[in-house]
TORDREN-817423 format. One record per residue: residue in one letter; x, y, z of N, C-alpha, C, CB in turn. Coordinates in steps of 0.001 Angstrom, whole numbers, plus 500000, padded with zeros to 6 digits. Glycine has a CB too. Example, Ala and Ser with C-alpha at 12.3 -4.5 7.8 and 13.67 -1.06 7.14 Angstrom:
a513190494310507800512300495500507800513200496700507800511308495527509046/s512850497750507080513670498940507140512900500030507870514084499402505725/
This chain:
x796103200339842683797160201297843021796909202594842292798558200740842668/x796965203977842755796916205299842306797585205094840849797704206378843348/x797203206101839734798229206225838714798687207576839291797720206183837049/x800238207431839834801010208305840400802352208656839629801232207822841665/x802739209427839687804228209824838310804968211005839038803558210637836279/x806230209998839382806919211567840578807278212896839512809016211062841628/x807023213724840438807242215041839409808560215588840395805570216409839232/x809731216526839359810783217130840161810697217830841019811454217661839694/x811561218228841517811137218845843096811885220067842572811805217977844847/x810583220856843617810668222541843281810520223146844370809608223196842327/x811450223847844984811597224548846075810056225040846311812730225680845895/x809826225340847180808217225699847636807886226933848356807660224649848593/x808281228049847355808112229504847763807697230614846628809468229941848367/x807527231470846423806559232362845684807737232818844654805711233710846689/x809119232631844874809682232843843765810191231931842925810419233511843952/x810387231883840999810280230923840385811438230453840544809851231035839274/x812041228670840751813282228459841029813840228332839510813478227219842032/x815625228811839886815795228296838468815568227096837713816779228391838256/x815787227145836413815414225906835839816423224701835812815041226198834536/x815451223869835560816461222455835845817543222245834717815485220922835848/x818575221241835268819315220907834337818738220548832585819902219843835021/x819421220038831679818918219673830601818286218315831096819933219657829457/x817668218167830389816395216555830826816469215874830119814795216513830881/x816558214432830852816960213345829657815785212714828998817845212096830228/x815741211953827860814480212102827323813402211090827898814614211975825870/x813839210284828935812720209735829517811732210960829675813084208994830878/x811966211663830165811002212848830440810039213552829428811786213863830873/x810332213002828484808983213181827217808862212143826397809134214399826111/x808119211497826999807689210283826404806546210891825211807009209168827671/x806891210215823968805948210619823206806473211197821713805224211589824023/x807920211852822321808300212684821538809911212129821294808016214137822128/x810067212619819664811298212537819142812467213637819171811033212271817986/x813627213254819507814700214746820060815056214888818932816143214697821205/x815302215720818242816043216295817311816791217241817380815524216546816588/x818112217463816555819274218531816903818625219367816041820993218232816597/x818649221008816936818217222065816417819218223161816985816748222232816707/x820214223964816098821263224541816467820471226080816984822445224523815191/x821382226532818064820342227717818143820463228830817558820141228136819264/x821240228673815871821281229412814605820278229640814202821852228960813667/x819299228220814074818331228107813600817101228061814707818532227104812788/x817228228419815173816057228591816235814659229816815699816959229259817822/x815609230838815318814580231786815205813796231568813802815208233232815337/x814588230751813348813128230317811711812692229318811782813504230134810003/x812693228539812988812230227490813218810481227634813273812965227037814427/x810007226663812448808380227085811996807186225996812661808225226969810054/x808311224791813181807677223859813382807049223834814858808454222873813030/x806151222606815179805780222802816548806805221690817471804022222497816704/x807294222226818640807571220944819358807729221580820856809026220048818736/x807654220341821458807623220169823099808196221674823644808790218698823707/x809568221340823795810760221923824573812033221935823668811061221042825928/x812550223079823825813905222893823284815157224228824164813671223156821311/x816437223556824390817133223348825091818448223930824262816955222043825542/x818788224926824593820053225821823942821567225338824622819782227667824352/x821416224016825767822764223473826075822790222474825474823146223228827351/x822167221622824829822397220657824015821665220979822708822036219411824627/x821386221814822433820825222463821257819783221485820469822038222903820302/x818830220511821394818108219348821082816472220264821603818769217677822118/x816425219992820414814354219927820847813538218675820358813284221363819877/x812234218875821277811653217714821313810398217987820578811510217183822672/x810290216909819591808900217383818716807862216105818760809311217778816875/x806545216068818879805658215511818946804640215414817630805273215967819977/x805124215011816120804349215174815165804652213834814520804554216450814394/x803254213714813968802841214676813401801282215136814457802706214204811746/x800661216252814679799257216702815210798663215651814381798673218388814943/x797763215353815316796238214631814542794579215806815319796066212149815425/x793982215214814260792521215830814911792256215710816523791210214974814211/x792383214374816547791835214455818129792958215198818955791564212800818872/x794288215383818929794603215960819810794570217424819514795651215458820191/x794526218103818632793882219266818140792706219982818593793638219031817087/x791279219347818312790822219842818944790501219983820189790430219835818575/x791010219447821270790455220250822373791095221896822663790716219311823675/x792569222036821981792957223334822187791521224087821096794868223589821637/x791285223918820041790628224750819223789280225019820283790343224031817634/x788472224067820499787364224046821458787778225093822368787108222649822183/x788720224865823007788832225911824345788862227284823891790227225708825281/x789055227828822790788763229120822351787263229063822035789661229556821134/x787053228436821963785360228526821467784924228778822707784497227092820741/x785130228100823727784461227864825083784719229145825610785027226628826032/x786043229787825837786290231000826619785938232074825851787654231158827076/x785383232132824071784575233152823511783455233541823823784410233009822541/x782734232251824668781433232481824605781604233070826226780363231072824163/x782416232705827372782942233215828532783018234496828668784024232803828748/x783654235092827430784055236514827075782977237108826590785145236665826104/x782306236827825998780435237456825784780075237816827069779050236173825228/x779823236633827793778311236914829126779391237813829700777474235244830540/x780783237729830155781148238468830795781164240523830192782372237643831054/x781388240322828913781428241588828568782817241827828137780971242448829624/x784265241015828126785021241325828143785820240546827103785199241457829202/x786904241155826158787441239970825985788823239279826230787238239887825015/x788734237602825861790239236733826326790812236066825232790049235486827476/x792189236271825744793233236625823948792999234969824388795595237746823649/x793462234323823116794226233198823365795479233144821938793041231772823480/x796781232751822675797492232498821499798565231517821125797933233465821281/x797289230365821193797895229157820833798897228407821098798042229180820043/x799702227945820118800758227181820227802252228127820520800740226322818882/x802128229490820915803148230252820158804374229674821504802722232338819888/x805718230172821419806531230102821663806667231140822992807122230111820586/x806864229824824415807039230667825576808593230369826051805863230304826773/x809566231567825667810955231654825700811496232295826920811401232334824568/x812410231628827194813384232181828327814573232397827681813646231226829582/x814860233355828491816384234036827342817564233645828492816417236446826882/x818875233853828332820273233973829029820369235067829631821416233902828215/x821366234915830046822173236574830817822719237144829162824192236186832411/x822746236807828384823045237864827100821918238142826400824047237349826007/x820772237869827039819781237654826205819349236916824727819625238576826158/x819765235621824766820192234869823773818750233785824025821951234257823974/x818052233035823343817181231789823288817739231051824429817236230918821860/x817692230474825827817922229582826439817325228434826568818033229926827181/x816157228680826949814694227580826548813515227802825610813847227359827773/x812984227595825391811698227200824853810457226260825036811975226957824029/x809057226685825446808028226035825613807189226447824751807610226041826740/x806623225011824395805139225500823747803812224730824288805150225226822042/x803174225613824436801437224863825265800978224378824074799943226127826091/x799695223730823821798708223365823097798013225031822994797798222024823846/x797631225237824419796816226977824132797616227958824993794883227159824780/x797551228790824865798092229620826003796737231010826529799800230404825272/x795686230859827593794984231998827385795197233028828528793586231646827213/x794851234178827772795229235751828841793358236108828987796545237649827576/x793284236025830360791565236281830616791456237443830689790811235742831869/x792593238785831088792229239753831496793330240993830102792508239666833365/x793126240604828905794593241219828102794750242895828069794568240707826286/x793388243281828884793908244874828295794807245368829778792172246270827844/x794595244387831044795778244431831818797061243839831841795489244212832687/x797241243151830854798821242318831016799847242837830018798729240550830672/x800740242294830381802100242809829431801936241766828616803782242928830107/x801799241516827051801030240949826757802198240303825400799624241784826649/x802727238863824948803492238264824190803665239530822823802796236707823873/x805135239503822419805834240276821472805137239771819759807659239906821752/x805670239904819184805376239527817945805841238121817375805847240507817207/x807111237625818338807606236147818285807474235399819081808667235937818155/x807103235865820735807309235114821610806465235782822662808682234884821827/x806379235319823854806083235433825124807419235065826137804853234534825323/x808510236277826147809306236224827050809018235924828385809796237126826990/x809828235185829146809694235367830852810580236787830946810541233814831975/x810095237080832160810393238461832519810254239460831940811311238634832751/x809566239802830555809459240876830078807983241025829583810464241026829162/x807239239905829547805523239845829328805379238598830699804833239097827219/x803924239067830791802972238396831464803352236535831091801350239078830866/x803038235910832282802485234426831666801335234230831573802783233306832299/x800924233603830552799786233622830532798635232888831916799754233098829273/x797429233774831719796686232930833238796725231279832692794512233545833661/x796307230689831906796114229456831956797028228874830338794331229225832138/x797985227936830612797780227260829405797514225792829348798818227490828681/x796999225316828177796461224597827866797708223084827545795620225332826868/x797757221429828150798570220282827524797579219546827229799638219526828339/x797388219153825784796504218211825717797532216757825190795212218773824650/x797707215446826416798319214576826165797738213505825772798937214435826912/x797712213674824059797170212305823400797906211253823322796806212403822149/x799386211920823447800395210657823356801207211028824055801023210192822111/x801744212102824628802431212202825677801793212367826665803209212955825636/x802905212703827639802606212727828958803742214070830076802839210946829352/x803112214813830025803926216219830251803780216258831842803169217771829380/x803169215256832480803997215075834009805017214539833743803411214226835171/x805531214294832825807136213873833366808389214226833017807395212721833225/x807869215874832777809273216949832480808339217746832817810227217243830891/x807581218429831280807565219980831137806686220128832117807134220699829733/x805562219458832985805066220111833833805927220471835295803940219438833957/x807089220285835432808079221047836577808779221686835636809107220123837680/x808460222024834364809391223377833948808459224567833696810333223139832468/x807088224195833518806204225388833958805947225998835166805157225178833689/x806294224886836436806044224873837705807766225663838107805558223107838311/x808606225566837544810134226304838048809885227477836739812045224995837890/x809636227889836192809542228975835358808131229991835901809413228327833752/x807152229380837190806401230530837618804769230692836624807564231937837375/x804549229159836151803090229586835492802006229514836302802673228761834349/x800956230015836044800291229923837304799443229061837378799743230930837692/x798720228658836136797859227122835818798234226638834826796370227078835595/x798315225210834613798789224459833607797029223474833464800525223493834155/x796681222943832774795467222389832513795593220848831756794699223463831643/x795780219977832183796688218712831687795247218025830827797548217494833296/x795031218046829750793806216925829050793860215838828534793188217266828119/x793633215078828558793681213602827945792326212953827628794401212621828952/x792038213345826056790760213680825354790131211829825737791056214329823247/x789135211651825632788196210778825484788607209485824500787051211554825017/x788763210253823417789138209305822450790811208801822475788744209987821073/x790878207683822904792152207207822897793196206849821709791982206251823511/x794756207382821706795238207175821050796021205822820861795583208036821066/x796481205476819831797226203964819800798037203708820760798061203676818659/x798862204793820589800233205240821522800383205615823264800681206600820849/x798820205441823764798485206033824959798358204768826133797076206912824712/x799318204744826866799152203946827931797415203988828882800465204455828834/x797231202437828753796166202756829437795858203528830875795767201750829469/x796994203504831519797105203975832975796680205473833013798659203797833567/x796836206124831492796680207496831204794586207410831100797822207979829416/x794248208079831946792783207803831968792312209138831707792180207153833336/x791024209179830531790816210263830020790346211210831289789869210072828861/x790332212606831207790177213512832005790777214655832014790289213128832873/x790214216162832816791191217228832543791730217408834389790280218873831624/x793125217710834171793209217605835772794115219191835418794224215825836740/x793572220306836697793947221744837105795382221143837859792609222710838264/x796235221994837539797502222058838374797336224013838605799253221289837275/x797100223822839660798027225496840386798574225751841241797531226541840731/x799302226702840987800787226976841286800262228168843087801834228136839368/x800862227102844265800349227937845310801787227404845664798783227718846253/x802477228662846904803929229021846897804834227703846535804344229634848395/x804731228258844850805718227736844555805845226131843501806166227722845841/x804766225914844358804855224157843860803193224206843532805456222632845454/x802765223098842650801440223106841654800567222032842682801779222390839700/x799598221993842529798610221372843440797558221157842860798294222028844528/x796983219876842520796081219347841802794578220132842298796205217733842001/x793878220398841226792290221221841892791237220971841620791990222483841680/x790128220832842285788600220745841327788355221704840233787274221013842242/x788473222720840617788018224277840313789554225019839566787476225231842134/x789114225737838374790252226615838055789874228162838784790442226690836260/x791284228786839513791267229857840159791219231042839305792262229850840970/x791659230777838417791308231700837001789770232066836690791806230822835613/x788686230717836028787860231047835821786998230513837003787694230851834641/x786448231320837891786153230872838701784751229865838693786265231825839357/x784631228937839676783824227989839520783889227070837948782546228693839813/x784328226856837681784931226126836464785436225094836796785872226744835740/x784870223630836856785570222419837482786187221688836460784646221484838252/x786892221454836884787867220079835479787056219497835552789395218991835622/x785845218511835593784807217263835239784412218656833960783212216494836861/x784112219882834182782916220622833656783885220832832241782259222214834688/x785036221431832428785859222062831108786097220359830125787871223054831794/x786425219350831091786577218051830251785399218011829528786773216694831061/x784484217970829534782901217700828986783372218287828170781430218133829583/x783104220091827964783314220819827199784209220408826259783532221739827702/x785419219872826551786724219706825208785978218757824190788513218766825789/x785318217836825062785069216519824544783738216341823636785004215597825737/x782936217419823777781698216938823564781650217227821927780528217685824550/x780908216450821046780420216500819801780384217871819073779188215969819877/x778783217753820040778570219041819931777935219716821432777623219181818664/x778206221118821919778320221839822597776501221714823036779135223065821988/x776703221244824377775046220369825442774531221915825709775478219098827659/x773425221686826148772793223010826824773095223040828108771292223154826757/x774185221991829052773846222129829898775410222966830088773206220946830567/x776661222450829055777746223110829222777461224515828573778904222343828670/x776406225135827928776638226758827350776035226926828998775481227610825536/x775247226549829941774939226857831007775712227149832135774324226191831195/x777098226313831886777987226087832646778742227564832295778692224645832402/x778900227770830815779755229336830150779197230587830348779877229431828534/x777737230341830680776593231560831345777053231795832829774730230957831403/x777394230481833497777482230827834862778975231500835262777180229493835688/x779472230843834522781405231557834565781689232807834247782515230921833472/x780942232854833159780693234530832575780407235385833436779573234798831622/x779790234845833477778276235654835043779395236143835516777035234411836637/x780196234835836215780818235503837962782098235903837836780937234317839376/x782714235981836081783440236999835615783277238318836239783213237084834357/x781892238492835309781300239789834874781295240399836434779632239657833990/x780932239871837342780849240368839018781738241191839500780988239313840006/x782804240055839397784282240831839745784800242122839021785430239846839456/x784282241950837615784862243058836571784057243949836544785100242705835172/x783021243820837222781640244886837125781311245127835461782053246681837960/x781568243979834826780853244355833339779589243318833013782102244170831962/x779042242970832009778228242112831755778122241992829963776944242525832576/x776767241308829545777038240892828246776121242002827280776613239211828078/x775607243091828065775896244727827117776821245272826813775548245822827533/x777787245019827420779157245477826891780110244549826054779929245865828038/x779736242918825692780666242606824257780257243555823101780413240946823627/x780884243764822279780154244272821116779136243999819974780812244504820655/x779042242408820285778127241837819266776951241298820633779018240377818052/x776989240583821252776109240059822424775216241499822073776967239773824291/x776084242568823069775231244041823142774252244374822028776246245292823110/x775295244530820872774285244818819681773211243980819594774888244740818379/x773037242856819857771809242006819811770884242441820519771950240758820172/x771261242355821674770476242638822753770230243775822784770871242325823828/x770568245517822366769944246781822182769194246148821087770870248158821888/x769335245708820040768237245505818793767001244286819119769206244940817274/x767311243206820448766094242677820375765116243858821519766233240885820853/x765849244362821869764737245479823092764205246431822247765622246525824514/x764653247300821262764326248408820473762840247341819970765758249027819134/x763395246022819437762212245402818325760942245209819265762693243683817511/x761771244764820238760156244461821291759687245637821644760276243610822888/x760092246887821918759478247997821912758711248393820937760173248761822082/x759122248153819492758253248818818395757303248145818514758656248892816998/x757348246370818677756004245519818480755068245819818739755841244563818928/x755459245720820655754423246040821716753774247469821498755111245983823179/x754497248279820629753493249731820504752668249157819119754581251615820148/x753338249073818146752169248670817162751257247723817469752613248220816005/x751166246733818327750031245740818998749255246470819494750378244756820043/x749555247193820337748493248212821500748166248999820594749139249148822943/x748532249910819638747549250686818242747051249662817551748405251671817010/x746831248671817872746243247362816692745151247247817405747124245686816428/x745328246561818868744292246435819653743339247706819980744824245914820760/x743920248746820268743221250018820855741869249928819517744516251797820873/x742694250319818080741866250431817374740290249200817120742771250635816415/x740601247949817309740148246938816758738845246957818117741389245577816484/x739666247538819412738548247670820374737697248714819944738991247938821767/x737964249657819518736808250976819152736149250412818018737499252653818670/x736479249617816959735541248758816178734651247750816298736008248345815565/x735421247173817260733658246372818115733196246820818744733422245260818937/x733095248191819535732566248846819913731084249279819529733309249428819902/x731763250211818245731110250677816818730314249312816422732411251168815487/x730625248367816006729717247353815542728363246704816791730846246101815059/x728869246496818012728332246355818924727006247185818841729177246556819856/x727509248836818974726234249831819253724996249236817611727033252138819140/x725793249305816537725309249018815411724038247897815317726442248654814719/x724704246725815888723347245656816416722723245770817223723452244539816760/x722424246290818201721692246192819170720990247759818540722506245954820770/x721009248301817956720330248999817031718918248779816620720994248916816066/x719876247818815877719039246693814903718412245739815613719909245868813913/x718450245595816860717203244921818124718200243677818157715053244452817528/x719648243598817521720411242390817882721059242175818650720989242026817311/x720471241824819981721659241778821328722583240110821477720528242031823143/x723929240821821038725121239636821228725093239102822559726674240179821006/x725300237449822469725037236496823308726538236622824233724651235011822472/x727428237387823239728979237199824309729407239052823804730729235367823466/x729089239552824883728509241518824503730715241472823887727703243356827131/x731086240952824903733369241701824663733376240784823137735457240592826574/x732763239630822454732879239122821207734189238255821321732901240261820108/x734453238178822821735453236901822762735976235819821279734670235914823772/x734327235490820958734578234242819534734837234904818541733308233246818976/x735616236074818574735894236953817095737301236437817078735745238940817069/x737680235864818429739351235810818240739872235263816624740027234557819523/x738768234202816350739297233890814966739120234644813575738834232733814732/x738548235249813885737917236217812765738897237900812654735994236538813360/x739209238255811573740289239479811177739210240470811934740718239866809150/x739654241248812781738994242488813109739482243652812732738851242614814300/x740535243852811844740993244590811903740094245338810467742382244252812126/x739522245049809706738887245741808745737596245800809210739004245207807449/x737698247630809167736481247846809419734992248015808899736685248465809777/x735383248181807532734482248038806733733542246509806682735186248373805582/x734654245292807068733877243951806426732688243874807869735233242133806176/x733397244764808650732569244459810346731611245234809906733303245025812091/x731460246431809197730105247065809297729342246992808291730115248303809559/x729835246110806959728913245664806274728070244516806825729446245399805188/x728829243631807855727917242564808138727343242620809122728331241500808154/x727573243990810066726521244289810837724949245109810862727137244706811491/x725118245297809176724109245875808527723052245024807752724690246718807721/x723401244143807624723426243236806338722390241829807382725607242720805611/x723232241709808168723002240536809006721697240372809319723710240554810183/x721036239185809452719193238723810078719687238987811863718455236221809620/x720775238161812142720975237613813650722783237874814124720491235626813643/x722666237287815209723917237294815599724965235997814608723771237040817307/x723827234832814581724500233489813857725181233990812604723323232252813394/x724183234837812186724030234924810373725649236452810366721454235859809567/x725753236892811188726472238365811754728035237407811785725691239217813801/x728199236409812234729187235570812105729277234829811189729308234974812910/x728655234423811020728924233559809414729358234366808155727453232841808838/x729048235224808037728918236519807110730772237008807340727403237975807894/x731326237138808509732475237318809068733278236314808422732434237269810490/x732766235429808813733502233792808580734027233738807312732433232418808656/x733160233736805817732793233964804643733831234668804219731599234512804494/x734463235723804802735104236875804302736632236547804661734497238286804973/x736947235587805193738049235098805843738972234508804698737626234055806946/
């Protein structure tokens, strides 16, 4: 049988419906409710789910452990290196607090992602110094649930989906937690938001060509394969297309790359004055033996490759010096 989990129903049109009633806590499995008055809301330091200004209850999921940690940390790593090839860069800002206010403008809700990332930030209205309001900043293009022990199909993903996000990115890391129903099978599954209601995807519409099998690898892996930085070359890439930029324009990528071209420029000129010269010295040594009635068996001196040519003196002492061609190399050899 499918592992299937009904999600609430959300009107199915391009504008965000209001939000649902308060939710009872079947709907976050995982997590403990605690009364949080909304006095205390704004010094509130801690991390949790959702919290709810009609019953003044939020839901917290702690304590964090490593494994569910890092895959948000990873995904900044992953979309840094995204933000290189492309040329551009993408904010990410974490765990912070995505708030919906009242008609008095008062705390009404509260969400928090695992990540929250902005791919394009020098175009968006971009989170305040406390929060990421609805209606007054951007949502972010993608945020990040990584469910090690919960399971955020069964609330907050129809309160991102009635609040208007546009991708939600659901992970459920590799390494299994105590607390994790087996039915929960590791994997990253795309939800996006097309009129209205979220729709499971191969591909994120954000970064394009970016498949959930490909970003799961990525969260998961040890250490970072050659075949997933291949995968962050190609995303970059078809960033960079759309944006008409590329990876001369990050500021550090670039700097590399003007300083490995400048270096290969200086090389390749000091090689060719290395060679130019070293050719007019076997030249010079050449005319020198056959002078001396010694005609070389290989006239270009191919078998010098091992021998320093670059001093000219040791070449024309031993082309003076020398009985033969044998003795003309050995004499070379000697000096090595």
């Amino acid at each position: 049988m499918a592992d299937f989990e009904p999600q609430p129903h959300v009107p199915r049109d391009d504008t965000p419906a209001s939000p649902t009633p308060a939710t009872p806590a079947a709907t976050f499995p995982g997590c403990t409710p605690r009364h949080l008055p909304r006095s205390e809301i704004d010094t509130w330091e801690g991390r949790l789910e959702f919290w709810d200004a009609a019953t003044e209850t939020a839901w917290v999921a702690e304590p964090t452990t490593p494994y569910h940690e890092k895959p948000s940390r990873r995904l900044t790593q992953l979309v840094d290196r995204i933000a290189a090839e492309r040329g551009s860069a993408i904010d990410c800002y974490g765990s912070m607090d995505l708030l919906q206010r009242d008609e008095h403008g008062a705390p009404r809700r509260i969400l928090q992602a695992d990540e929250s990332v902005y791919v394009h930030p020098r175009r968006a209205r971009l989170p305040g110094p406390k929060a990421m309001v609805a209606g007054e900043h951007d949502f972010p293009d993608v945020v990040l649930e990584v469910d090690h022990t919960t399971d955020v199909r069964r609330g907050k993903l129809g309160l991102y989906e009635a609040w208007g996000f546009p991708e939600v990115w659901v992970e459920v890391p590799d390494r299994r937690a105590a607390g994790r129903t087996r039915r929960r099978r590791p994997g990253l599954t795309i939800h996006r938001r097309v009129a209205g209601a979220y729709h499971a995807s191969a591909a994120s519409g954000v970064f394009p060509g970016w498949t959930a099998a490909e970003i799961h690898v990525g969260l998961n892996e040890t250490v970072l394969s050659e075949q997933t930085f291949a995968v962050l070359h190609r995303v970059g890439a078809a960033l960079g297309v759309r944006d008409g930029t590329g990876p001369d324009d990050d500021p550090m990528l670039g700097w590399h790359r003007r300083q490995g071209r400048a270096e290969g420029v200086a090389l390749g000129r000091a090689e060719g004055v290395a060679l130019g010269r070293a050719a007019t010295r076997l030249e010079m040594v050449r005319e020198i033996l056959e002078t001396r009635g010694i005609i070389l068996s290989d006239p270009g001196l191919a078998h010098l490759s091992e021998i320093d040519v670059t001093s000219g003196d040791a070449l024309v002492r031993a082309a003076i010096a020398c009985d033969d061609e044998t003795d003309f190399l050995a004499r070379l050899r000697r000096r090595r």
